[in-house]
N, C-alpha and C positions, 0 to 999 in steps of 0.2 A: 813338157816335163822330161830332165835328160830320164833315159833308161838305166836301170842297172846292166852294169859290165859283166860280160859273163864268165864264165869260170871253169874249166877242164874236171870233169868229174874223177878223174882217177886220182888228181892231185887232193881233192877234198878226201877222198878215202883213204888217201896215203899220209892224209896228215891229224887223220885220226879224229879229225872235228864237227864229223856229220854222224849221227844217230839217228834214222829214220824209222819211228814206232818199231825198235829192236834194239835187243841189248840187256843189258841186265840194270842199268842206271836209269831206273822208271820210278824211285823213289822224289815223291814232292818233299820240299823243304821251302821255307820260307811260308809264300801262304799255301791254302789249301783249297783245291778245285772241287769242289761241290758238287758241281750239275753242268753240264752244255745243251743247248738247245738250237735249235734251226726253224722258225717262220718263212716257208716261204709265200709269195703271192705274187700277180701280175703288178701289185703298185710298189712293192717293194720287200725284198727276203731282211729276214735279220738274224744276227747270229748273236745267241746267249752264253758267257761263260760268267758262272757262280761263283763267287770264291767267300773265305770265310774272312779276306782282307782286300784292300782294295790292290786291284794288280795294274803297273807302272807299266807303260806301252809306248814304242815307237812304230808309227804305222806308214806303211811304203806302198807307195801305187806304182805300179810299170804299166804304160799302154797300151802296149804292139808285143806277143801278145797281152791282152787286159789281165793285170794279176793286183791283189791287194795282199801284201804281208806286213803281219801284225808283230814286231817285236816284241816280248812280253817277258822283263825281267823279275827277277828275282825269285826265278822255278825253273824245275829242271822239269824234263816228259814225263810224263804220269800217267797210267790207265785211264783214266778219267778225259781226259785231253785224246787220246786215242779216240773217245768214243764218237767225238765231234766227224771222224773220218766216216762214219758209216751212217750220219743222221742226211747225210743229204740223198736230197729225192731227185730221180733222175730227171723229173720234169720242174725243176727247180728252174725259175724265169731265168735266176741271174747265177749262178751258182754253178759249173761242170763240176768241180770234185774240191778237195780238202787235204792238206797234206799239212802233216807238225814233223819239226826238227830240232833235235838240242843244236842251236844255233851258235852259241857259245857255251863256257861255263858261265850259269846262273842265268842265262837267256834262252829259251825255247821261242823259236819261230812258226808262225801262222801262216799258212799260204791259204787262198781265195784264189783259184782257177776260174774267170767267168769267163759267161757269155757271149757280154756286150761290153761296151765303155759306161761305168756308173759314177754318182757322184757319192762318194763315199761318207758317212759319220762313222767316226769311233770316239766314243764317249763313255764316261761311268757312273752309274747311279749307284746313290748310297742304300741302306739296307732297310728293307719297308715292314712294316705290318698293319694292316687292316682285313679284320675279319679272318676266315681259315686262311687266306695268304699272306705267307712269308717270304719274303726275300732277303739271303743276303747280300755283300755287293758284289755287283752286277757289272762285266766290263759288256755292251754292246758294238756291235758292229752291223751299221744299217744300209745298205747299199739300194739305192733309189737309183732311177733311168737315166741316160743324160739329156732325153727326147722323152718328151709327157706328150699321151695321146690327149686332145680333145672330147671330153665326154658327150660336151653338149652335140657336138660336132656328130659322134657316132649317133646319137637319139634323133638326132634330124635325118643323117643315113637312114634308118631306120623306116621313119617316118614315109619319103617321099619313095621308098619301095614298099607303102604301105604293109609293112610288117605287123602283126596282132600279138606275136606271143614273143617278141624280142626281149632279150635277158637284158637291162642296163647293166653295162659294163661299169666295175669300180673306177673313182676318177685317174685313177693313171696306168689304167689295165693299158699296157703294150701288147704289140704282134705276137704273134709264138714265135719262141726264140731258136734261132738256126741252129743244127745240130753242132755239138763240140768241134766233130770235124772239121767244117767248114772256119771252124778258127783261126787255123794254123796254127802249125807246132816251131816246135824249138828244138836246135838240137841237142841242148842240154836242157831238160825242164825241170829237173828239179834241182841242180847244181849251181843256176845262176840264184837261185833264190835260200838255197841253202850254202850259203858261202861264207865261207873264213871270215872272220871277224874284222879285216884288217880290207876287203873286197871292196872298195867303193860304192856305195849307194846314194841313191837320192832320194829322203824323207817324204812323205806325203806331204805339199801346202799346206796351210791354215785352211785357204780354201778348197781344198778337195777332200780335207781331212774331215773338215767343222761348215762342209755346205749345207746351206739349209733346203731343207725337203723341198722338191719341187712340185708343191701341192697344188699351187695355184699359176703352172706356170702350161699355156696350151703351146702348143706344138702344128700347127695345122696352116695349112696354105691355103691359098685361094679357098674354104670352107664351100661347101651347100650351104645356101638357105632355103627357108619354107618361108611363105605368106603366110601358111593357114596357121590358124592359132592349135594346139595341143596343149595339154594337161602333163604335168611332170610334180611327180610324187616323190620325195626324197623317201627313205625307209633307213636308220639308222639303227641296225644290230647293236646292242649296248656291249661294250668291253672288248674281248680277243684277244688273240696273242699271248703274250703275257699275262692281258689279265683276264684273269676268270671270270673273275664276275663272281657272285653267290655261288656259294655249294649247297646243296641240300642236304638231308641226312644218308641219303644213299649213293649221295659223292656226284649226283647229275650237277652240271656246270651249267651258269647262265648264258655264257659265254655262246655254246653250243645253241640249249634251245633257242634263245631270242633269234639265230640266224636261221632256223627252220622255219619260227613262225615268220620270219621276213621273207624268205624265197617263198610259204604260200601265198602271203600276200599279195609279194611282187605278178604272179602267175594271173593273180584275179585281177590287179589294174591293169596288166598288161592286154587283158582279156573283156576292158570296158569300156565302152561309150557315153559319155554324157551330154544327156540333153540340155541345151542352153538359148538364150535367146541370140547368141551367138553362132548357134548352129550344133549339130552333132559333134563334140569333141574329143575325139581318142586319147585316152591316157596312157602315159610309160613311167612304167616304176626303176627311180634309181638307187642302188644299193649303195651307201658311202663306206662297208665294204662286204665283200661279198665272198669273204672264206674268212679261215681263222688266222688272223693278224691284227695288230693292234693298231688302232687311229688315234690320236690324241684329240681331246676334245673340242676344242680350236678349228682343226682342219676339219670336222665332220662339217660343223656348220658353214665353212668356205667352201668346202665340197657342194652342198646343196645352193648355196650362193652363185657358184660359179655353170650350175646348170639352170638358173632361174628358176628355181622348183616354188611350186605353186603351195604346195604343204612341206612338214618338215614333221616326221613321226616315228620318234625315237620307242624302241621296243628294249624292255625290261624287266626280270621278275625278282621282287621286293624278295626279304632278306630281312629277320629282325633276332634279337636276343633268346627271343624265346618259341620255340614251335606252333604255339596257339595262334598267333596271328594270321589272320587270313583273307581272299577277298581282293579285288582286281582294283587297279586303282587307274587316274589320269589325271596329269597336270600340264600346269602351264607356269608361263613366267610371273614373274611377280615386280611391280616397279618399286618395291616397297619390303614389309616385312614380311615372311609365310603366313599364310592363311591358318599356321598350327604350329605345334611343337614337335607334331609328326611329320609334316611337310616341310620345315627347317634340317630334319634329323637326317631324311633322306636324299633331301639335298646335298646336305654335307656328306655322305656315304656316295653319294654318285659323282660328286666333284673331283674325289679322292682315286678317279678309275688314271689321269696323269700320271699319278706317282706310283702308281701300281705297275703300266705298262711301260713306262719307261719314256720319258720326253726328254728330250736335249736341248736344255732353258737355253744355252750357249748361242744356239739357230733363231732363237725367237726372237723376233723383234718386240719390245714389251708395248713401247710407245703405240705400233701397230693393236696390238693384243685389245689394250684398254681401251684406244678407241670404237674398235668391232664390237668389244661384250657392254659401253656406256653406251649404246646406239640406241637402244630397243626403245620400240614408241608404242604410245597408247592405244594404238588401232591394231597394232600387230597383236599384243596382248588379247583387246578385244574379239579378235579374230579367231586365237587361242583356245578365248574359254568356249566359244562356237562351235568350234571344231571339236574339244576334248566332252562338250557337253553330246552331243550328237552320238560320239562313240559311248560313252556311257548308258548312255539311252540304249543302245544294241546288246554293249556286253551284259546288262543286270539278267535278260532272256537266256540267257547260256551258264552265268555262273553266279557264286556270289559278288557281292561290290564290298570293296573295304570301306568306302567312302560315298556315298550317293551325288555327290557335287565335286566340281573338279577342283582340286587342290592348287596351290598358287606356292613358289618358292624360288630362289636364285638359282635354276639348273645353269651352268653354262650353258649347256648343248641346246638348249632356247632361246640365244640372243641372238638368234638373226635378225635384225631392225623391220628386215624385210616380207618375211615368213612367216605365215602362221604355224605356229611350231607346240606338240604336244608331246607328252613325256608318256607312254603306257608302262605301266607294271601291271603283268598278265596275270601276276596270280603271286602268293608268297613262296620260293622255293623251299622254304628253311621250315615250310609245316609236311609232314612228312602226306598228307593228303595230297594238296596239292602240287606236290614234287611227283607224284603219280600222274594229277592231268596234267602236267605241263608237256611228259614225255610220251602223252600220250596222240598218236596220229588223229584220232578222233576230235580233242581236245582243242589242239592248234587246226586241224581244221575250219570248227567251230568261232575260233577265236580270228583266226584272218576272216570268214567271214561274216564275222560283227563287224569287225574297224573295218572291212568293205562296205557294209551296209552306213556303218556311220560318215564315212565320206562323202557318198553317195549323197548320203540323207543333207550335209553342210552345204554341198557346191548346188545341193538344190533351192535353198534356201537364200546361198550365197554367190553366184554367179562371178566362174573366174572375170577377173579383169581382160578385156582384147588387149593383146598385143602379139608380137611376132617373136620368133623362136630364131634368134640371127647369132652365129656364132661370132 
């Protein structure tokens, strides 16, 4: 990709056309900036700008060093826009720093300082609501790896240093990333990218602009293998990022607790052995993800897919109209119609977490899509209610059940074809009781180990299949 041309800084100052968060001309016109936000994580940072209209963008990648700038017409610098300078985190994977300019008149420009070399989305969603979140439109900016580490690859590492309490890294957790320093500078850094109107540039590609997420995509050489067989637990955190997830009456986010109850979890299989007629088999728990950032629903299930996970145990807490409801629920898929008008209802409310967090239809391949989620076969289901019965069996000792039998409905985040795959709702957040145990250490204690005990209780019952862990 050519670079952009650079540009004498005194000459931009002499010609009056750089504004650098100063000045008196910080009035917005045209639309109006709402909110900015900043995600970052090891599989990929993204950046939120809100606006009350959809905002028109041209987006510019330079390589050498790695910069992405956003053109963003029709506003001028705003307070609001200033704020986005101070939201990033210094241990931010891809992200060094943030810099805004009145670029021209009726364009202000975005600079993205990284890292590394990333493959870039810049996309806009239109304006959502479901449940306490609202959004209006949304212009994102999602910068993914250009190099995806190997998950399974690291879980086998693991393995043959017989490790017990190893953390499964998210699927595209990379290295820690080398300090800014080691970048290289420029001798003008902010003058090539804040340049005269008239500067020569070169647009970001189609493909670098509109690449699709490199979910499924490993990175690894010559891999380790194991012979011995292992146990691999996917544990899928419901929503993040963007989306919250349920609120409660005292503002706790589902978001949050379901990934606490996941790292208990994670700690107790990392922390077990089952006995099998295959021999004693060590378990590792993988997080599809494992901080606050959002995964589209899609890639969770390819995630675990792509580690050959043995279970697939999506963590969530139910959310209804009214406070009274309450009571721990678990389902499974359905090849057919829900088992309820309540298991229909929350299907459709967890289906809804895409448009919440924000997916970029543009990436997706659909043809791809609908063959993955038409897969699902009658043994997986089978296997499903096994598994989802088993845990219910553990939680009814610890709290109430909303349900005594496992519920059945269209979740996507269950069509693995392959996977027995089960949906928890730990408790309702939205009754103002259980929004207290959910946040309570004791509670989620308790609750990881039931659905450890129910695990436990299925593979004993139900003996993983042999096979080998070969990346």
């Amino acid at each position: 990709m050519t670079q952009m041309t650079g540009i004498n800084r005194r000459s931009l100052l002499q010609g009056g056309s750089l504004a650098l968060l100063l000045g008196s001309a910080e009035i917005a016109w045209g639309a109006n900036i709402v909110a900015v936000r900043v995600w970052p994580a090891a599989a990929y940072t993204r950046v939120t700008i809100e606006s009350d209209t959809a905002l028109k963008t041209v987006p510019i990648f330079v390589a050498n060093p790695p910069r992405l700038a956003v053109d963003i017409e029709g506003i001028e610098l705003n307070p609001a826009l200033k704020e986005l300078v101070g939201k990033v985190r210094s241990d931010d994977p891809f992200i060094t720093g943030v810099r805004v300019g009145q670029y021209a008149n009726k364009t202000v420009r975005l600079v993205l300082d990284l890292r590394r070399m990333v493959k870039p989305q810049v996309f806009n969603l239109q304006p959502v609501k479901t449940g306490n979140t609202q959004y209006q439109h949304r212009l994102v900016l999602d910068l993914y790896p250009s190099e995806v580490a190997d998950p399974l690859e690291a879980l086998i590492v693991d393995k043959l240093k017989g490790g017990t309490t190893y953390n499964a890294p998210s699927m595209t957790a990379t290295p820690t990333p080398p300090p800014a320093s080691k970048l290289g500078t420029h001798a003008d850094p902010v003058g090539d990218l804040m340049a005269k109107p008239n500067t020569p540039i070169e647009p970001a590609s189609a493909a670098a602009s509109a690449a699709s997420a490199p979910i499924t995509t490993a990175a690894s050489v010559n891999p380790p293998q194991s012979g011995e067989r292992f146990i691999i637990v996917a544990l899928d955190p419901g929503h993040g990022g963007e989306d919250p997830g349920a609120i409660g009456p005292s503002g706790t986010r589902e978001k949050e607790v379901v990934l606490k109850i996941a790292h208990r979890l994670r700690d107790r299989i990392n922390n077990t052995v089952i006995k099998t007629k295959h021999g004693n088999l060590p378990m590792r728990a993988y997080l599809t993800r494992d901080a606050d950032y959002f995964v589209p629903l899609q890639q969770r299930v390819e995630k675990a897919r792509r580690v050959q996970a043995d279970l697939f145990i999506s963590i969530h807490a139910d959310a209804f109209q009214t406070p009274q409801a309450k009571g721990a629920s678990v389902f499974a898929l359905s090849d057919g119609a829900a088992t309820s008008a309540a298991a229909k209802w929350m299907a459709k409310q967890e289906n809804r977490a895409d448009l919440i967090g924000g997916l970029n239809i543009k990436t997706q391949d659909a043809a791809v899509q609908r063959a993955l989620l038409d897969m699902s076969t009658t043994a997986q289901i089978k296997d499903s209610l096994k598994l989802g019965s088993a845990m219910l069996g553990q939680i009814k000792h610890i709290g109430k059940l909303h349900k005594g039998r496992v519920e059945q409905a269209g979740f996507a985040v269950l069509k693995a074809p392959d996977i027995p795959s089960v949906l928890v709702e730990t408790a309702f957040i939205s009754n103002p009781e259980e929004e207290k145990r959910l946040i309570s250490p004791q509670y989620q204690n308790d609750l990881a180990d039931a659905l450890m005990k129910g695990i436990e209780r299925y593979f004993s019952r139900n003996p993983p299949l042999a096979k080998t862990r070969n990346t």
